[in-house]
N, C-alpha and C positions, 0 to 999 in steps of 0.2 A: 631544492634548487630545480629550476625547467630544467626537464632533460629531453632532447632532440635526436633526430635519427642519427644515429653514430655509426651507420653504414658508411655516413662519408662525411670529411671534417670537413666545418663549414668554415672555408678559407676566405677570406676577405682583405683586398689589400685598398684601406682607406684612402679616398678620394681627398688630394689638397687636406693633409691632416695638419702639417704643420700652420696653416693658412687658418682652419678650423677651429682648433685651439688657441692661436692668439687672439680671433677673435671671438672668442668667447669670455675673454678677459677672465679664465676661472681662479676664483676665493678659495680656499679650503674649509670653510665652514659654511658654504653657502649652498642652494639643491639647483640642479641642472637636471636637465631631462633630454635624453638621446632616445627621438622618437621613433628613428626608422634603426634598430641595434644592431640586427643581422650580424656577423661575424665579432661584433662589439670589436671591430678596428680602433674606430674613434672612443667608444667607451670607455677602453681599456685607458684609454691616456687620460682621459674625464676624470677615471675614479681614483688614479694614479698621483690626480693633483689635491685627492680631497682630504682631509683632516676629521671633521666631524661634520661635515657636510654629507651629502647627499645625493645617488644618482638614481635618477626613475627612466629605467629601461624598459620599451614599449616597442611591440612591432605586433603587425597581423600576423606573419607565419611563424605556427608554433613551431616550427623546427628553427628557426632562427634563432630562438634563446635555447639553441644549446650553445650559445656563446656565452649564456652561466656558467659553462667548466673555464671557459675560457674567464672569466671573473670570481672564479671560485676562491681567491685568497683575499678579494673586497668585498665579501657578500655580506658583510656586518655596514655598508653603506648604500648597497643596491636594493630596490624593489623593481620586479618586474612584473609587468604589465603586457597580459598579450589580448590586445585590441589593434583595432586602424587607430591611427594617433590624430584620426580629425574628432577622434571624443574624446583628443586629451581634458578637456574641462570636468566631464563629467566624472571622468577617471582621479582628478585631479580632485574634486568636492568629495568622493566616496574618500580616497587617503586622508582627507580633510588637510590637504594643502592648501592654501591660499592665494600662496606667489612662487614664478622659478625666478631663479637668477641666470636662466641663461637653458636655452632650447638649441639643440642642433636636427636637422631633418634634412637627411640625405636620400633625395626622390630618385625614386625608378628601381629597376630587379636588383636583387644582390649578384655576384661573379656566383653564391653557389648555387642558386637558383636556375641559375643561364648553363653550368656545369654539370648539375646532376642531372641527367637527360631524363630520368624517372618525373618530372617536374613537366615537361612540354614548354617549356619555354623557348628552345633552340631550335632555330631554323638547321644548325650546321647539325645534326644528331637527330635520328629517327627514332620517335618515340610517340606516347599515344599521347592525345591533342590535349591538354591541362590549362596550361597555365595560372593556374591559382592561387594565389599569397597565401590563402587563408583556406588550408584544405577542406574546412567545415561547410564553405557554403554550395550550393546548386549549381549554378553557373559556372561553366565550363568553353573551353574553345573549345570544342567539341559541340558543343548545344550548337553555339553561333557558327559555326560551321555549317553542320550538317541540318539542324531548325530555322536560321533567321532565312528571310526572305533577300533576294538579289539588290533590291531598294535598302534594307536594313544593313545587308553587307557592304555595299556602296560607299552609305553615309558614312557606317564607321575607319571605313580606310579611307575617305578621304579626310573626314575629319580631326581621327588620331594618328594617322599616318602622314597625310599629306600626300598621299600617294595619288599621280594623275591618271595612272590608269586602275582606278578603284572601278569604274563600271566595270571594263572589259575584266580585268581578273572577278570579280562579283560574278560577271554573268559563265563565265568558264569554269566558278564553284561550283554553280545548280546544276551547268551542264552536265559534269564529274558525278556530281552527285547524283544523279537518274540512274546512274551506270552500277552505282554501287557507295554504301558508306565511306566518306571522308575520314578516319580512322587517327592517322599519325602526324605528327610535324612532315615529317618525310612527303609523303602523299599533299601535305597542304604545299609545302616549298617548291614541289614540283610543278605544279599547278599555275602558283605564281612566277616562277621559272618562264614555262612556255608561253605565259601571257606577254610578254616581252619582243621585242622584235630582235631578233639573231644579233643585231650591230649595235644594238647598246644597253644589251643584256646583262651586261656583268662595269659596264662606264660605271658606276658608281658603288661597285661592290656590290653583295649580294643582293639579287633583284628581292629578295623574300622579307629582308630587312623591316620596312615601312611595315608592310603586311601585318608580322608579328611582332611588330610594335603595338600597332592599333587594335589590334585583337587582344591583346593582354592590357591595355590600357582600358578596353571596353569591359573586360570578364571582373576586373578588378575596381573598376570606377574609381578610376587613379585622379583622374581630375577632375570628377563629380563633388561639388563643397569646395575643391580645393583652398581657394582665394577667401571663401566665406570662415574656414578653418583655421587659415594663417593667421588670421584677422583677430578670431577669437583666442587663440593660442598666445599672440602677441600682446592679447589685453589683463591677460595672465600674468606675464611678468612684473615683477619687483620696477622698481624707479631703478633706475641704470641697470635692469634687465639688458641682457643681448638675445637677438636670434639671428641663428644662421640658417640657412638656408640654401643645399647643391640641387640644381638643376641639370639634368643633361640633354633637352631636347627643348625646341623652339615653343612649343606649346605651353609646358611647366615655367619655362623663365620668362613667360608673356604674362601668366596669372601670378606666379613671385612677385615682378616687377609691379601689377597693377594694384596690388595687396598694400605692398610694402610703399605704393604712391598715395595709398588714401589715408596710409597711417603716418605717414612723415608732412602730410600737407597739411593749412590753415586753413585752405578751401576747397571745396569738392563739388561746386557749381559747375555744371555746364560753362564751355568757354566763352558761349555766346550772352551768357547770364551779365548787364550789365554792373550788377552790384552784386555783393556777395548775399544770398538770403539761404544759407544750409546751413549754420551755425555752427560746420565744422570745425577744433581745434586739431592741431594735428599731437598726436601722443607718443611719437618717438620720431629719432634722427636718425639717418643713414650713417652709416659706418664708414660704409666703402661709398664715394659716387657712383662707381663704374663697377660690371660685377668684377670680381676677381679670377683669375681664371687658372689654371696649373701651370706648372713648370714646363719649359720644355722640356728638363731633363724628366721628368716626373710625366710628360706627356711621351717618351720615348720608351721607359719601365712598365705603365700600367697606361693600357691602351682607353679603360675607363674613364678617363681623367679628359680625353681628348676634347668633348664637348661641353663639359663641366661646366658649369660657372656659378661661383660662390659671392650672394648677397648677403650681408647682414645690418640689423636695423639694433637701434639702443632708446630702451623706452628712457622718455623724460618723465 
């Protein structure tokens, strides 16, 4: 069984579970795969429903599957997998899988990820600059800190942050950085802190927010493939396969949506294309129309949930 740092329990309160599970329509003899597991929230209810079925639990951070203690009385149904789950395919031909009956992929950091300050993920908690999923590899918010160029830092916080003042904090990083090594969350928060103008520095909650969003979306290449991944993961399923799908930021539910548009449609021409010549068929149906999105009560309990929004597709 994965075993994970048990310095500190990896708590996880699943995002729209109840939403999650229905639409997954799970069989008890059938195999689903929970490709982001992390605290195995949602797994635990996945495995809960299976009989002689099947679940294949997959994440990049190894400390995530120590949510195998947490599934330690279904382990005669679970395989776990610690990969990024955009090589669920290949992951999938080595098990010598074929088809799932049903994917759930709940995108962005886990709550223990954001909690264990040892991790660099939290702007609110001063600690050294990580952010990581996958502790194995190079890349570091720290490199892109303290190495990328004011142009390079730019791009990424405007483009995974959407943050409009990406020059000016960019150019107040190199500034900082002459001075002496960029080091901690702390030290980067502050930074983008002052970049801010006194009177609407905190209007939108923490100015740092966007910042280390885009920075952890960069070090992890969280939406590099993405759409290309969905696509392929989706051609994966079984015939009345389901995949679900949580997003919590504008970026990720722009490439879900556009994903889940090229597989649920008959044509994939340009608009301006006067007749159809792509020989597109489309391979599955939308679930839901509109995404789905939490409770209020469930958006007043777990603050996670606020920006949510859960799509799922049903191959034909």
């Amino acid at each position: 069984m994965p075993q994970g740092n048990k310095d500190m329990e990896f708590a996880h309160t699943p995002v729209m579970l109840k939403e999650c599970i229905e639409g997954l329509d799970i069989r008890s003899d059938k195999t689903y795969a929970d490709l982001t597991v992390g605290g195995a929230g949602h797994s635990i209810e996945i495995v809960k429903r299976l009989n002689t079925g099947r679940l294949i639990a997959v994440d990049k951070d190894e400390d995530a599957l120590i949510a195998g203690e947490r599934l330690k009385d279904h382990l005669d149904k679970v395989t776990f997998v610690h990969d990024d789950f955009k090589n669920l395919p290949s992951d999938l031909d080595a098990l010598k899988i074929d088809a799932l009956d049903g994917v759930l992929i709940d995108l962005g950091v886990s709550s223990y990820q954001i909690d264990n300050p040892e991790r660099g993920f939290s702007y609110m908690q001063d600690a050294p600059l990580d952010m990581r999923m996958d502790r194995g590899q190079y890349l570091t918010a720290f490199n892109i800190v303290n190495e990328y160029s004011a142009a390079q830092i730019s791009k990424i916080l405007f483009e995974y942050g959407e943050e409009k003042l990406a020059r000016r904090i960019a150019e107040n990083i190199i500034a900082e950085r002459q001075k002496g090594t960029i080091a901690t969350t702390g030290q980067l928060a502050k930074i983008v802190e002052m970049s801010y103008p006194a009177a609407t520095r905190w209007k939108y909650g923490h100015p740092a927010k966007r910042t280390f969003q885009a920075i952890r979306i960069a070090v992890n290449e969280e939406l590099t493939g993405l759409e290309d991944a969905i696509k392929a993961i989706a051609r994966r399923l079984a015939q009345g396969g389901r995949m679900a799908v949580i997003s919590f930021h504008s970026l990720e539910d722009r490439i879900v949506k556009n994903a889940f548009k090229e597989l649920t449609s008959d044509c994939i021409c340009p608009p301006d294309m006067p007749i159809c010549v792509c020989g597109h068929h489309k391979e599955a149906e939308l679930v839901n129309k509109k995404p789905i999105e939490a409770s209020e009560e469930e958006k007043k309990q777990n603050s996670r949930s606020l920006s949510a929004k859960l799509r799922i597709i049903k191959k034909i």
